[in-house]
Backbone as JSON Lines, residues from 0, in Angstrom:
{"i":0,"aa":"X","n":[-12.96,-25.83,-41.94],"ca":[-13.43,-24.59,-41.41],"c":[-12.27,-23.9,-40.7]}
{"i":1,"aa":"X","n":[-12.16,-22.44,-41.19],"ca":[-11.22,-21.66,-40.2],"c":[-11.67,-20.75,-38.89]}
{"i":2,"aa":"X","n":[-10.53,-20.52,-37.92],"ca":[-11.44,-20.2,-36.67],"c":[-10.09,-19.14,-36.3]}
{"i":3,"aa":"X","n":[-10.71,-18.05,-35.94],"ca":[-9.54,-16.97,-35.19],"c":[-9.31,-17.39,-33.67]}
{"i":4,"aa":"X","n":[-8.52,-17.78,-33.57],"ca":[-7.88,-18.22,-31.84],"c":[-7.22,-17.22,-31.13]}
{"i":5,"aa":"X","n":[-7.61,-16.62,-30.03],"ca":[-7.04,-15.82,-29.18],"c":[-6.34,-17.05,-27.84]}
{"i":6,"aa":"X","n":[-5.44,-16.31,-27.31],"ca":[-5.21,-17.56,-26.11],"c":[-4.57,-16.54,-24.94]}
{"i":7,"aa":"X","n":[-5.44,-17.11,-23.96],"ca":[-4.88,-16.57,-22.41],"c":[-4.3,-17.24,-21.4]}
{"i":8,"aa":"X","n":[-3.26,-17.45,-20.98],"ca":[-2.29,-17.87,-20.14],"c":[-3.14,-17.65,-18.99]}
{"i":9,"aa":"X","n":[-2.74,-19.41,-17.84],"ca":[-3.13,-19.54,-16.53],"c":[-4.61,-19.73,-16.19]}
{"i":10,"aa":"X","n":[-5.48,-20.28,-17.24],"ca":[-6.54,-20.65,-17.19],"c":[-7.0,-21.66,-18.01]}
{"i":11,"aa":"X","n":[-8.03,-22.55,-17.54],"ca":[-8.49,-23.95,-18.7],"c":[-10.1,-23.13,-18.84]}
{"i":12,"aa":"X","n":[-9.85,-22.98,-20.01],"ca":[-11.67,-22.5,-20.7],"c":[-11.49,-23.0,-22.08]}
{"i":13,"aa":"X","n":[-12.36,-23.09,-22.59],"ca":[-12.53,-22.64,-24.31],"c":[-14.25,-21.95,-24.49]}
{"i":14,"aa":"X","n":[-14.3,-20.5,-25.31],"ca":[-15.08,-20.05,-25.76],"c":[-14.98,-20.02,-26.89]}
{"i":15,"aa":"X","n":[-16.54,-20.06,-27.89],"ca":[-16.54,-20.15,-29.06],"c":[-17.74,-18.95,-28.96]}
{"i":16,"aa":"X","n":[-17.4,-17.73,-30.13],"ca":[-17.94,-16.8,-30.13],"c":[-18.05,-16.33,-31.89]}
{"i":17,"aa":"X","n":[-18.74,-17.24,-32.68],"ca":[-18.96,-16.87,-34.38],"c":[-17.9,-17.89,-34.89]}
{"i":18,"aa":"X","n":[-17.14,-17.13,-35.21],"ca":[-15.93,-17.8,-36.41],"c":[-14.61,-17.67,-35.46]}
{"i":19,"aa":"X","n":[-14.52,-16.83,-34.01],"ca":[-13.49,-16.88,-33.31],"c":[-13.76,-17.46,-31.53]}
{"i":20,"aa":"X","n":[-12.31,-18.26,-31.76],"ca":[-12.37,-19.06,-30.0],"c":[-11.59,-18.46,-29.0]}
{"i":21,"aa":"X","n":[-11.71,-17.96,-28.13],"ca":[-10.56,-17.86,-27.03],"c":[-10.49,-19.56,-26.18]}
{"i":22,"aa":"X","n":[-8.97,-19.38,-26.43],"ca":[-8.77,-20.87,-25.24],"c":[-8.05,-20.48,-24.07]}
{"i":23,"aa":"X","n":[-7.79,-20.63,-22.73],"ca":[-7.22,-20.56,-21.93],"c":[-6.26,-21.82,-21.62]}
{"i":24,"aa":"X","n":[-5.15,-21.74,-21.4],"ca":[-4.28,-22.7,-21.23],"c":[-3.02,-22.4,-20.03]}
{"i":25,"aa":"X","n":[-2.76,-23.69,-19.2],"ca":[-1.77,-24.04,-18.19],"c":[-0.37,-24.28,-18.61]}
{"i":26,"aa":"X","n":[-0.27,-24.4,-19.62],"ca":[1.09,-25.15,-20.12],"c":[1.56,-23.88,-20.91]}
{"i":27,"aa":"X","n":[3.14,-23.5,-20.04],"ca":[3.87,-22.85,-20.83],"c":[4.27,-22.45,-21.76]}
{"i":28,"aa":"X","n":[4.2,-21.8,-22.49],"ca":[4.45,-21.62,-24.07],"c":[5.96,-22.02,-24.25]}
{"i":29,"aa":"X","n":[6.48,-23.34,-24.64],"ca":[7.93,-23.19,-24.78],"c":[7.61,-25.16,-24.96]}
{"i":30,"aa":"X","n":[8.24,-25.39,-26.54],"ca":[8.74,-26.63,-26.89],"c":[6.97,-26.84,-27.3]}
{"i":31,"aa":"X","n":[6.14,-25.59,-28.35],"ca":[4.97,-26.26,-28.42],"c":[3.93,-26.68,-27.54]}
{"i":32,"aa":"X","n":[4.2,-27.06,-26.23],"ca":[3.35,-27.56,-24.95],"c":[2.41,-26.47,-24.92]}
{"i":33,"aa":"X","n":[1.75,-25.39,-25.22],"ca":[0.71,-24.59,-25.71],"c":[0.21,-25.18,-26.19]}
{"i":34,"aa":"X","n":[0.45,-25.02,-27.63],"ca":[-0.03,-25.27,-29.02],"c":[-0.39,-27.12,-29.0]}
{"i":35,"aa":"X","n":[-0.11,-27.88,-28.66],"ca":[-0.39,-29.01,-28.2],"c":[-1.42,-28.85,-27.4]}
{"i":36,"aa":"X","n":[-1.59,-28.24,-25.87],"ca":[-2.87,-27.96,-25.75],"c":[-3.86,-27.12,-26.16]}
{"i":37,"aa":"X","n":[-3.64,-26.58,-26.83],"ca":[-4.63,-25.38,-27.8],"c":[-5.31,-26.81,-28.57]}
{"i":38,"aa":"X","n":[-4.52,-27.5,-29.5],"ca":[-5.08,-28.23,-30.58],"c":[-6.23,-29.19,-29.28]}
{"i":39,"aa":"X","n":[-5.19,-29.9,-28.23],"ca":[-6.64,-30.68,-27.51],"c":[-7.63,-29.96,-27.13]}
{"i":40,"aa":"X","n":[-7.73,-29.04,-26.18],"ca":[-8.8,-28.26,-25.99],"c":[-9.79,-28.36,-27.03]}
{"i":41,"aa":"X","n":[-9.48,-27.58,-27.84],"ca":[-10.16,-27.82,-29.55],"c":[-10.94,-28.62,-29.64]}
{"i":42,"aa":"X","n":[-9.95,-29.39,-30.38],"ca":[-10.48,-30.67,-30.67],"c":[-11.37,-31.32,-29.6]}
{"i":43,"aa":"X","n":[-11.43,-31.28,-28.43],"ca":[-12.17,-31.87,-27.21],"c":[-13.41,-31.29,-27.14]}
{"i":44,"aa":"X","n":[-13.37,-29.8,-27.12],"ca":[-14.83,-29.03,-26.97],"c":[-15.52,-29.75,-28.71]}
{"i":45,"aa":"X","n":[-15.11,-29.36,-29.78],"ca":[-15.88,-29.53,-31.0],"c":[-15.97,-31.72,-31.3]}
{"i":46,"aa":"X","n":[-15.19,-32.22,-30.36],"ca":[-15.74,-33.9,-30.69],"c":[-15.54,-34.2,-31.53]}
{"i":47,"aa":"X","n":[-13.91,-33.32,-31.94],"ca":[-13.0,-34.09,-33.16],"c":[-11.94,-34.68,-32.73]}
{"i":48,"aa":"X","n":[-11.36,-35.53,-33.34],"ca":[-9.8,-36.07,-33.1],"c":[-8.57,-34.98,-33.61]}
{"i":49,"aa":"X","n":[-7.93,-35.26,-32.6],"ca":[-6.91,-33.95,-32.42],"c":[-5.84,-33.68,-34.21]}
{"i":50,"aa":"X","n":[-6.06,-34.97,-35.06],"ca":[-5.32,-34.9,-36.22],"c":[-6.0,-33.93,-36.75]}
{"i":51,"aa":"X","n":[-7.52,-33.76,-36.64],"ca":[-8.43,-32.72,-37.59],"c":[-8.0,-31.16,-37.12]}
{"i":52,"aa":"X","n":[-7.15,-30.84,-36.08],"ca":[-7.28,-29.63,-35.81],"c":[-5.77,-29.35,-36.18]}
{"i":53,"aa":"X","n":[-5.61,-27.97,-37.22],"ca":[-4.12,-27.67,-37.39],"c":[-3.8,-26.24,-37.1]}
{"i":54,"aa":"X","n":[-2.61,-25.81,-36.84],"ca":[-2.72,-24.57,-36.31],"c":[-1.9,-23.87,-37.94]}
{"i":55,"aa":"X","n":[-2.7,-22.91,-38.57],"ca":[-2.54,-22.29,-39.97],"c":[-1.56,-21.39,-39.82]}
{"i":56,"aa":"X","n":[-1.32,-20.62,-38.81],"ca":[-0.47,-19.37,-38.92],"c":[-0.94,-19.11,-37.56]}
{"i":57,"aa":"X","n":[0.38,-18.26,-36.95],"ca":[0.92,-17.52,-35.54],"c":[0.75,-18.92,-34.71]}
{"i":58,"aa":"X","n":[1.76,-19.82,-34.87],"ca":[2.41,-20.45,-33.87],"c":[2.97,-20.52,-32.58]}
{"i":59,"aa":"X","n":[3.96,-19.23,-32.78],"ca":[4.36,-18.55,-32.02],"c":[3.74,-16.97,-31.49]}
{"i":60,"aa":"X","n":[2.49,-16.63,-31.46],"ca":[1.89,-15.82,-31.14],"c":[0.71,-16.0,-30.37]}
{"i":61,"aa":"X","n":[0.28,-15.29,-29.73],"ca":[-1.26,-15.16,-28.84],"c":[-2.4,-15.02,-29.48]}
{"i":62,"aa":"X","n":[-2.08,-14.86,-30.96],"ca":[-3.23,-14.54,-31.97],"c":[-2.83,-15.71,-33.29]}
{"i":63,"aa":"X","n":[-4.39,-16.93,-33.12],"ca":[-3.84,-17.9,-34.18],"c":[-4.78,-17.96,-35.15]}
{"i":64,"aa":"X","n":[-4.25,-18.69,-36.24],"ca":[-5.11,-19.13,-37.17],"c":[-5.35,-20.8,-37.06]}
{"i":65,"aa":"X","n":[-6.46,-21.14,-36.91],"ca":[-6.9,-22.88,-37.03],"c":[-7.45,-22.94,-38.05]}
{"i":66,"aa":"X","n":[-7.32,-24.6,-38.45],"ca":[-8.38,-25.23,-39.42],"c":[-8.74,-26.47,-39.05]}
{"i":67,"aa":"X","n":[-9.81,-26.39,-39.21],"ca":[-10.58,-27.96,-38.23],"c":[-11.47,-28.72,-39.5]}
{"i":68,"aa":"X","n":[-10.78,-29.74,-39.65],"ca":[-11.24,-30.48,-40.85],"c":[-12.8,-31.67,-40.2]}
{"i":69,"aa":"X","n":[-13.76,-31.61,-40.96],"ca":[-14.72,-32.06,-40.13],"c":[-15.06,-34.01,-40.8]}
């Protein structure tokens, strides 16, 4: 399944709203440490293991693409 990811700096949330999530995250964007917590968050709210969650496109952006293999 694919999911549109928005992400906001300086906060721990995750909302799931249809087919798109906003996550809020503490960890700096720099060396991945985001995107590492983007995938746990994830994976933590939906009660998958963090291998099932991949980030598809905008890595490096505030606007992502996921795929969460079930």
């Amino acid at each position: 399944m694919r999911y549109n990811v928005s992400v906001k700096f300086h906060k721990d949330f995750v909302n799931v709203e249809g087919d798109k999530i906003i996550v809020g995250v503490v960890s700096a964007p720099e060396r991945g440490k985001a995107n590492a917590e983007i995938i746990r968050e994830i994976a933590e709210h939906f009660g998958v293991q963090k291998a099932a969650v991949r980030i598809i496109s905008g890595v490096s952006s505030r606007k992502k693409v996921i795929e969460m293999a079930s």
